[in-house]
C-alpha positions in Angstrom: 150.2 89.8 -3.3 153.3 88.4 -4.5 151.3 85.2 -5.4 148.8 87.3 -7.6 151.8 88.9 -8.9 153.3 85.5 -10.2 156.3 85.9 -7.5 156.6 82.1 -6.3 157.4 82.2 -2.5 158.7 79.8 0.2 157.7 80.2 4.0 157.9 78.2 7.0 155.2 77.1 8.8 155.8 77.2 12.7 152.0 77.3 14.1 150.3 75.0 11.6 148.0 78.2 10.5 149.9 79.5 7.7 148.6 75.9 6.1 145.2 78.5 5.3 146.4 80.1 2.4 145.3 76.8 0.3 141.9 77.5 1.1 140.4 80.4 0.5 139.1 83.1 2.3 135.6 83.6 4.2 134.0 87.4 4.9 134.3 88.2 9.0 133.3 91.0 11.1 137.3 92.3 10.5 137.2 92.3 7.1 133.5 93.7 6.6 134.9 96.9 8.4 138.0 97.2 6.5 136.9 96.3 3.3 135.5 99.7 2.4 138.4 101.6 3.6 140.5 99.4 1.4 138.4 100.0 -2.0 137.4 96.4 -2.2 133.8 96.3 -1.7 133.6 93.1 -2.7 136.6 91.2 -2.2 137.3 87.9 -4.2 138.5 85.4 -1.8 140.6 82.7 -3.7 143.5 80.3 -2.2 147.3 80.1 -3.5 148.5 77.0 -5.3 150.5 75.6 -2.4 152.8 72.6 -1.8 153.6 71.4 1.5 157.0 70.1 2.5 158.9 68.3 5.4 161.6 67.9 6.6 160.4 64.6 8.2 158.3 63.9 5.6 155.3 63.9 8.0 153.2 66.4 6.6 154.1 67.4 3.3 157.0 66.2 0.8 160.3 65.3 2.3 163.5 68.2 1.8 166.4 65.8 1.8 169.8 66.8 0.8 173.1 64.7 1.0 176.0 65.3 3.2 178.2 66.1 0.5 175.8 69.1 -0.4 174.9 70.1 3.6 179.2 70.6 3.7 181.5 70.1 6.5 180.6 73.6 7.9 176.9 73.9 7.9 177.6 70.1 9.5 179.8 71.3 12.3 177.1 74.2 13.4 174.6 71.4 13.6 176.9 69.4 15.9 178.2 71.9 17.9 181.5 71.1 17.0 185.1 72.9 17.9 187.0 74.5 15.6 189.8 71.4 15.7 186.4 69.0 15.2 185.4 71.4 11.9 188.9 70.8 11.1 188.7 67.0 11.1 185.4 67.4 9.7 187.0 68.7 6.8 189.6 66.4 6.2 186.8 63.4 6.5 185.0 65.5 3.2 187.9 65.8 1.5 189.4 62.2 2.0 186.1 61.1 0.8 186.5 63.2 -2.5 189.6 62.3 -2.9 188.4 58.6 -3.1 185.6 59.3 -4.7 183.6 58.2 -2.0 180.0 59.8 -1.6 178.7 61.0 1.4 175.3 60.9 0.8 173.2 60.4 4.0 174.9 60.0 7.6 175.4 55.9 7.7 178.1 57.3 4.9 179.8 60.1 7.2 179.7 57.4 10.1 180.8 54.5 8.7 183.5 57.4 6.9 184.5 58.4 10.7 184.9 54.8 11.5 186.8 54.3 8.6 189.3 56.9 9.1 189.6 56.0 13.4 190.5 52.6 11.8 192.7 53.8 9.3 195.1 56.8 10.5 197.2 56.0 7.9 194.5 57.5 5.4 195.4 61.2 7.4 198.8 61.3 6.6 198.3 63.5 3.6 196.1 65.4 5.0 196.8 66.4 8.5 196.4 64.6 11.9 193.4 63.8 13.9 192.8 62.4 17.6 190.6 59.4 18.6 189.1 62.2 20.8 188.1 64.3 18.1 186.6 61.6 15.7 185.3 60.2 18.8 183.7 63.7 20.0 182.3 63.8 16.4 180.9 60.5 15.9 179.3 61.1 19.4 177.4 64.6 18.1 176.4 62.7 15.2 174.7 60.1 17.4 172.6 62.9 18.7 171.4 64.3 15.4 170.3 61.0 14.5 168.8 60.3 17.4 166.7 64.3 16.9 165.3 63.0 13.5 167.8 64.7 11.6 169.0 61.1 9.5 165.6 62.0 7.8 166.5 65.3 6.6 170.0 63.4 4.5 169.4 60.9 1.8 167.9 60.5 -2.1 166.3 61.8 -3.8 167.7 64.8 -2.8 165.4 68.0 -3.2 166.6 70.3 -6.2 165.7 74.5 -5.4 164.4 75.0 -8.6 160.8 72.9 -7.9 160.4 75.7 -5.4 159.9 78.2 -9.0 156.9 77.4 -9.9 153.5 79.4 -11.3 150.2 77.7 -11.8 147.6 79.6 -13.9 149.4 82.5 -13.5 149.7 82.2 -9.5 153.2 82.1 -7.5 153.0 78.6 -5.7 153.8 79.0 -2.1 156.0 76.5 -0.9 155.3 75.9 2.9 157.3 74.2 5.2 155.8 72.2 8.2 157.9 73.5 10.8 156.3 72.7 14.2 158.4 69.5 15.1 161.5 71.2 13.1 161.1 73.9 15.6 162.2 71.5 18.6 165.7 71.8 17.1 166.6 74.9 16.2 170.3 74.5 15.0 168.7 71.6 12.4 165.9 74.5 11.7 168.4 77.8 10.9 171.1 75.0 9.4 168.5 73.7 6.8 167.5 78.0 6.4 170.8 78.5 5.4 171.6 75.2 3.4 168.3 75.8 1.4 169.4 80.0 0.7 173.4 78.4 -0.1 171.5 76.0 -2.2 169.8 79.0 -4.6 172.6 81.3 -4.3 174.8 78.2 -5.9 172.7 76.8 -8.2 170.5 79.8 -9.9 172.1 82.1 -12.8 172.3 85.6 -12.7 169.4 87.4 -13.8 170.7 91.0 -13.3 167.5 93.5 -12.3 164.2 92.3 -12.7 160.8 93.7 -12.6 159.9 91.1 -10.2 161.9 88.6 -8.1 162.0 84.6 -9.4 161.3 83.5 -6.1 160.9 85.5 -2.3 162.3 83.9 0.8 160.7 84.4 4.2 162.9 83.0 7.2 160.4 83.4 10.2 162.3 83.5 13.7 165.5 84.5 12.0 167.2 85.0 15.1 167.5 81.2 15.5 169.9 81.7 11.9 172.3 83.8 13.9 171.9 82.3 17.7 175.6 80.3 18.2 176.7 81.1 14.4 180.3 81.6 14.1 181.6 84.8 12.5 183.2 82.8 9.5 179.2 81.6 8.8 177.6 85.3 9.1 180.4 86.7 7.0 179.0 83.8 4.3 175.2 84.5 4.9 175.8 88.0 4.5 178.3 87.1 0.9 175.3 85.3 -0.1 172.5 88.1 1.1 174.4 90.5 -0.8 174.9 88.9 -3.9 171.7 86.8 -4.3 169.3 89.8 -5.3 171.0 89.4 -8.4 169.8 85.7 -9.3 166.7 87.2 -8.7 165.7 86.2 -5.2 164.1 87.8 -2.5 164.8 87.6 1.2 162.3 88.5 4.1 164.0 88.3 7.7 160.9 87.7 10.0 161.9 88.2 13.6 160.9 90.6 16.9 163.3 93.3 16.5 165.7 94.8 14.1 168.4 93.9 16.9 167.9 90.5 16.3 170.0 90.4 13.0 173.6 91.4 12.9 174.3 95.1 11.6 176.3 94.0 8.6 173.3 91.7 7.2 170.6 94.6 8.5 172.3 97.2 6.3 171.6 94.9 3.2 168.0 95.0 3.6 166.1 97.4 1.8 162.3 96.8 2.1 161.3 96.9 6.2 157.9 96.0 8.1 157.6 97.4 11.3 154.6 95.9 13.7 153.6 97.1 16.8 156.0 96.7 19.8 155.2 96.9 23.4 157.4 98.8 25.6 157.2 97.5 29.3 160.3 96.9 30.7 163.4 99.4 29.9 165.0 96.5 27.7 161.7 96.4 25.6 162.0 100.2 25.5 165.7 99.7 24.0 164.4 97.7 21.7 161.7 100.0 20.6 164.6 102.3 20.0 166.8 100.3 17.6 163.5 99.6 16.1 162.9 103.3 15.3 166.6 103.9 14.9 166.8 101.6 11.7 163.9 103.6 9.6 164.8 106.6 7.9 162.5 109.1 10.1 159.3 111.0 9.2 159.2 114.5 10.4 155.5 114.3 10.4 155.4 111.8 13.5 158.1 110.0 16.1 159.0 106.6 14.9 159.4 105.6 18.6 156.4 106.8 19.7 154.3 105.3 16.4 155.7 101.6 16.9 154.2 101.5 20.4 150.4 102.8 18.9 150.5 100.8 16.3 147.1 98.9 16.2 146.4 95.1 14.4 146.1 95.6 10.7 149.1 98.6 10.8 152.7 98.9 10.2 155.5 101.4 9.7 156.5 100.4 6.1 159.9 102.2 4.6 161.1 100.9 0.9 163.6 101.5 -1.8 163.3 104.5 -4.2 164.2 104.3 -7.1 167.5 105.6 -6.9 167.6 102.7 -4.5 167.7 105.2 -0.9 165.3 104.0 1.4 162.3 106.1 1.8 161.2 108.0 5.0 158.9 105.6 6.9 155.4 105.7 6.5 152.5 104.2 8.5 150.3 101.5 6.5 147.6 99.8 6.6 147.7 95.7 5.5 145.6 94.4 3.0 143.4 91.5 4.8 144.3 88.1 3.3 141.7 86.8 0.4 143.0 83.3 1.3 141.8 81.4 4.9 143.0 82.2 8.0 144.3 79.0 10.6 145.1 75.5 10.0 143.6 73.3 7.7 142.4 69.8 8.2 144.5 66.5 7.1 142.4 65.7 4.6 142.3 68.9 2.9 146.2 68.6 3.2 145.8 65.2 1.6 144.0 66.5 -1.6 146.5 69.0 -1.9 149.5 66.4 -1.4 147.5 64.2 -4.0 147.0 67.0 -7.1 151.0 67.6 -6.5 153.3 67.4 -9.7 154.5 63.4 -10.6 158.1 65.5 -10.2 156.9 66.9 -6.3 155.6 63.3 -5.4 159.2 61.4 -6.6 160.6 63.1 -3.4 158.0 61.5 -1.6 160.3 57.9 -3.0 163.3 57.2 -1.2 166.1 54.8 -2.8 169.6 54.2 -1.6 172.1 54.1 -4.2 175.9 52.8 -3.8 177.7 55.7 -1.5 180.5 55.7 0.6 178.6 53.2 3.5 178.7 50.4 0.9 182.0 51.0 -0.9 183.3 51.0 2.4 181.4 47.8 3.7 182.3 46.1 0.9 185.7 46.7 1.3 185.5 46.2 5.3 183.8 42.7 4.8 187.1 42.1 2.3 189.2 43.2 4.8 187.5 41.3 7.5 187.0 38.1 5.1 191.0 38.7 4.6 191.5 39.3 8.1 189.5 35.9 8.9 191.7 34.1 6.6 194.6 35.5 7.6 193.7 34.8 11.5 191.8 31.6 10.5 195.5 30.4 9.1 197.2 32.0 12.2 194.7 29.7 14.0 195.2 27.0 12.0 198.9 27.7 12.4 198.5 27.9 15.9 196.2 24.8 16.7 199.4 23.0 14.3 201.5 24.6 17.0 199.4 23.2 20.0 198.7 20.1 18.3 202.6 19.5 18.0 202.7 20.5 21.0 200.2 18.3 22.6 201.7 15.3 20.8 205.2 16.0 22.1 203.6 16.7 25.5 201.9 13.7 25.1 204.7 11.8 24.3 206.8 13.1 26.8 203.6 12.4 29.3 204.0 8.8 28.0 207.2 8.6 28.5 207.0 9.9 31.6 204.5 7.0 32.3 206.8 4.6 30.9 209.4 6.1 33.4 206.9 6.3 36.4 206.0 2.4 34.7 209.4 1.2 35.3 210.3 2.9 38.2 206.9 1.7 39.6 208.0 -1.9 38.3 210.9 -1.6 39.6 209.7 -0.5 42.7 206.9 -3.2 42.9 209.8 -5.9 42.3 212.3 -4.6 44.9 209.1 -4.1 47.3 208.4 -7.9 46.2 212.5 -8.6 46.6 211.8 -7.2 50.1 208.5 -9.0 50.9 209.7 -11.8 49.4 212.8 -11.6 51.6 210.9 -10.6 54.5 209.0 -13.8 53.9 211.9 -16.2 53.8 212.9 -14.7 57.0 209.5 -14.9 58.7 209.2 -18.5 57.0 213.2 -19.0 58.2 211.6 -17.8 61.4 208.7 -20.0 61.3 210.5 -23.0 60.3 213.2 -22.2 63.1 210.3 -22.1 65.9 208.7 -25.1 63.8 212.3 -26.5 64.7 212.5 -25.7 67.8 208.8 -26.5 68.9 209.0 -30.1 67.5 212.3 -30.0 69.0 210.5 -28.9 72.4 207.7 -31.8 71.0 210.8 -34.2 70.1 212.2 -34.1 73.8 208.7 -33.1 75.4 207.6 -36.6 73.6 210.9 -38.1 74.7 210.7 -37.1 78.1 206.2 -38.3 77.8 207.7 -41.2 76.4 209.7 -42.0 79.2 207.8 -40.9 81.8 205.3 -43.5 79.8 208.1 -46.1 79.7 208.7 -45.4 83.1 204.9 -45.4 84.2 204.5 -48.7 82.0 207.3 -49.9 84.1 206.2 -49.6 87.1 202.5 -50.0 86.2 203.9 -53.5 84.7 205.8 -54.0 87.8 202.7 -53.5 89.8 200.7 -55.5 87.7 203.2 -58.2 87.2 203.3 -57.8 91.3 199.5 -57.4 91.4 199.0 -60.8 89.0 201.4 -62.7 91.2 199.4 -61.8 94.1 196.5 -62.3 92.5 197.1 -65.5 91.2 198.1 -66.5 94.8 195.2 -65.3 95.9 192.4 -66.9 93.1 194.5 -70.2 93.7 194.2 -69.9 97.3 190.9 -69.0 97.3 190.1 -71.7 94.7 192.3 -74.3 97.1 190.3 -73.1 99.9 186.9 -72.5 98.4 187.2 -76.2 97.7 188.4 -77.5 101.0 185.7 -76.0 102.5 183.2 -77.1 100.4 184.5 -80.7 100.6 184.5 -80.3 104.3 180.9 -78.7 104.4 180.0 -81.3 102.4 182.1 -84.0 104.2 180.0 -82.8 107.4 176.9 -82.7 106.4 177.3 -86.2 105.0 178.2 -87.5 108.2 175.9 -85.6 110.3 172.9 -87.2 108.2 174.2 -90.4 108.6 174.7 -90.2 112.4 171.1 -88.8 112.9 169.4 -90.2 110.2 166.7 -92.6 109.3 167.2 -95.4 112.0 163.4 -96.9 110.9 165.1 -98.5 108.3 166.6 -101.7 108.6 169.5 -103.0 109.2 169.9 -105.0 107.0 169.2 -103.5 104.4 170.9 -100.7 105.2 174.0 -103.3 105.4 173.0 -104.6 102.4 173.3 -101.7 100.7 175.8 -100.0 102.8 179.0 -100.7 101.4 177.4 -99.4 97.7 176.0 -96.3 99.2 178.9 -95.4 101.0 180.8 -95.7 97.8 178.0 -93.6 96.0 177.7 -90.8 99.1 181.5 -90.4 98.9 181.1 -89.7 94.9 178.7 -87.2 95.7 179.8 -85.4 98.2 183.1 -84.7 96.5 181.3 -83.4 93.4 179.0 -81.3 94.9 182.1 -79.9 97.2 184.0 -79.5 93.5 181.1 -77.2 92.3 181.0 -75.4 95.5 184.2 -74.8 95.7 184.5 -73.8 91.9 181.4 -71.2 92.5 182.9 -69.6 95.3 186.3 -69.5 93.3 184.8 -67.8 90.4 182.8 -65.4 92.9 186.4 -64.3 94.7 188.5 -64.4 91.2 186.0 -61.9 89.3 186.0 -60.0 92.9 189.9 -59.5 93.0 189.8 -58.9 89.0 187.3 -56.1 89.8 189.6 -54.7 92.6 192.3 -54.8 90.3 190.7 -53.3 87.5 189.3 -50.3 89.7 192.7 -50.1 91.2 
């Protein structure tokens, strides 16, 4: 095997069970039929010193390279991009040469695209690009980040000559975990082809050599040539061509010969040729071009062998040494002395673990100065310079609208001032008017005041007189009343006392006439001239006090008549 040989090798791993050849080998039921037929009647199962790498850095050392080193093409077959994208593409790389400005992992090329949308000025040497096309580009790079792929860029970046290695003699196999890389398959056949441009650039030339420095095997190599452009297989096949003479080998692993384009077929020397099964009439086409790319054996049908072909076989057709190929031959394979099937993750730990102190730096990532933070640092001096400049435009500005507000403010104030004195003004010829209005309604009032004292003045006048004229004849009527009255009390005082005398008189006499005749004579006579005198004194008193009681009696009546009248 090429391992046993010393040949290092690199393969990728799609299934997980090429991870066996680290172990080694256990006798089956296969092999203990085979083994004899083979001349190994007691095989030595051993493993291969193996390395396992990632591109994720998931199970096995990570296989970073930089943008810069990926290049705009290999880049634009990753994205998918146009050929007027490529073209911007390319002027992005070479601005950021031209500025010395490394593009190391893809922050750099986006904060690059950014920088260029931002800065078409920075085109004019170098061509014109669209919005649209940085924007279509930025947008494709937003899906490879977004696949895993911003793993895959960045330091330290994995140098092609760890993968030539030999320990104790052996050819390390370097095997790529390729199960998750698989989901992409652009990223896949774009790393292939990165990692063969890599060898072809960086190896010298060895010329002829016994056996090969290293051997490539590119499993599902039709995914290297699904959607490549013919600018990219013309370069494969340059670098197929010419990298046998750096003194590596390349194995195209794939279904059928049709797979790979005629012009890189033809460069192939060495073919393997499993079984194919012919059940539909494209699989029988294929069986065809199959058969049609050995050089034929008279001794059997090409066609015919590929379909009987049993597990363990192959039609195998090499070089001579006058470097024809040989007629094809059927073969027999050598069983494998190393394990069979996937290993566990703690046997891929141990092998991770006794790795080289070189293999386990990649396993370090750092971030050095690169285009992302020569450009930051200039953005953030462009935006602190943009701040100032816009903080003095503001500060300018706020000048502006504070001038502005004072003078509107003063112009507001003296607007108030205006509306003040127009207001003032107003108030006092509303106060002129309400004043005026008052003097008139006081004018007014004073006028009726006039008049209704006037109208009191003669109303009093004429109350007076009536007054004057009512005293008058109330006087009259009481000076006619008193003169009656008078008449009257002295009447009825004259009479009153006439009366009385005569009741008086009368009495007298009567009491005389029929008095007390039992007295005597004489001394009635005696005393007859002193009583008479006595009896008349009386009788005109007591007729005085009569009288003057029946006076009073008729004066106090008359003065109540009069004072009720």
């Amino acid at each position: 095997t090429f391992c046993q040989a010393g040949v290092p090798c690199f393969m990728a791993d799609m299934k997980g069970d090429l991870s066996g050849i680290s172990q080694a080998g256990k006798l089956s039921s296969f092999i203990e039929k085979r083994k004899d037929k083979f001349g190994v009647p007691n095989p030595e199962f051993k493993p291969c010193p193996v390395r396992f790498y990632d591109v994720f850095g998931e199970q096995g050392f990570p296989m970073r390279t930089t943008v810069s080193a990926m290049g705009p093409q290999l880049l634009s077959r990753i994205m998918n991009l146009t050929e007027v994208q490529s073209g911007v593409l390319n002027m992005i790389f070479r601005i950021a040469d031209d500025n010395q400005l490394l593009l190391i992992d893809l922050k750099d090329l986006r904060l690059m695209l950014d920088f260029v949308a931002q800065h078409p000025e920075s085109l004019t040497a170098y061509g014109t690009a669209t919005t649209v096309s940085i924007g279509a580009i930025q947008r494709s790079l937003l899906g490879l980040e977004s696949e895993g792929a911003d793993k895959f860029f960045g330091e330290p970046a994995f140098k092609v000559e760890d993968l030539i290695d030999i320990e104790n003699g052996l050819g390390v196999m370097s095997v790529l975990a390729a199960d998750k890389l698989m989901l992409n398959p652009k990223l896949y056949s774009t790393f292939l082809l990165w990692l063969m441009s890599e060898l072809y650039a960086t190896l010298p030339e060895v010329g002829d050599l016994p056996l090969p420095k290293l051997v490539f095997f590119f499993d599902e190599a039709h995914m290297l040539f699904d959607g490549t452009s013919k600018a990219m297989v013309d370069k494969l096949e340059q670098v197929i061509r010419l990298i046998r003479s750096k003194g590596v080998g390349i194995y195209f692993i794939t279904q059928s010969p049709s797979d790979i384009p005629d012009a890189i077929l033809g460069q192939l020397g060495n073919r393997v040729q499993h079984a194919l099964r012919a059940y539909t009439p494209k699989d029988q086409k294929a069986v065809r071009v199959a058969a049609q790319s050995f050089r034929a054996n008279p001794s059997f049908s090409t066609e015919q062998a590929i379909m009987e072909l049993e597990t363990g076989e192959a039609l195998v057709s090499v070089l001579d040494e006058k470097g024809a190929p040989t007629i094809v031959q059927r073969a027999k394979v050598l069983f494998p002395l190393s394990q069979i099937g996937a290993i566990t993750e703690g046997q891929r730990l141990d092998i991770q673990n006794a790795a080289p102190d070189h293999i386990k730096e990649y396993a370090e990532y750092f971030d050095r100065e690169s285009a992302y933070e020569v450009l930051m640092a200039q953005k953030e001096q462009e935006d602190a310079e943009t701040a100032a400049v816009l903080r003095r435009q503001e500060e300018a500005k706020q000048q502006k609208e504070a001038e502005k507000e004072a003078e509107r403010q003063q112009k507001e104030l003296e607007r108030q001032m205006k509306e003040e004195e127009k207001e003032a003004e107003r108030q006092r010829k509303a106060e002129e008017i309400e004043a005026l209005r008052r003097q008139r309604e006081q004018e007014k009032l004073e006028k009726e005041a006039a008049r209704e004292a006037e109208r009191q003045r003669k109303e009093a006048e004429r109350e007076a007189e009536r007054r004057r004229k009512e005293e008058e004849r109330i006087a009259k009527e009481k000076s006619k009343s008193s003169s009656m009255w008078k008449r009257t009390i002295f009447g009825t005082l004259i009479g009153a006392v006439l009366g009385s005398v005569g009741h008086q008189v009368g009495t007298s006499v009567g009491k005389k006439i029929t008095g007390s005749s039992s007295s005597s004579s004489s001394s009635k006579k005696k005393t007859s001239t002193t009583k008479k005198k006595s009896s008349s004194e009386s009788i005109i008193g007591k007729a005085a006090k009569s009288a003057a009681s029946t006076a009073t009696r008729q004066v106090t009546t008359e003065i109540l008549k009069n004072i009720f009248k």
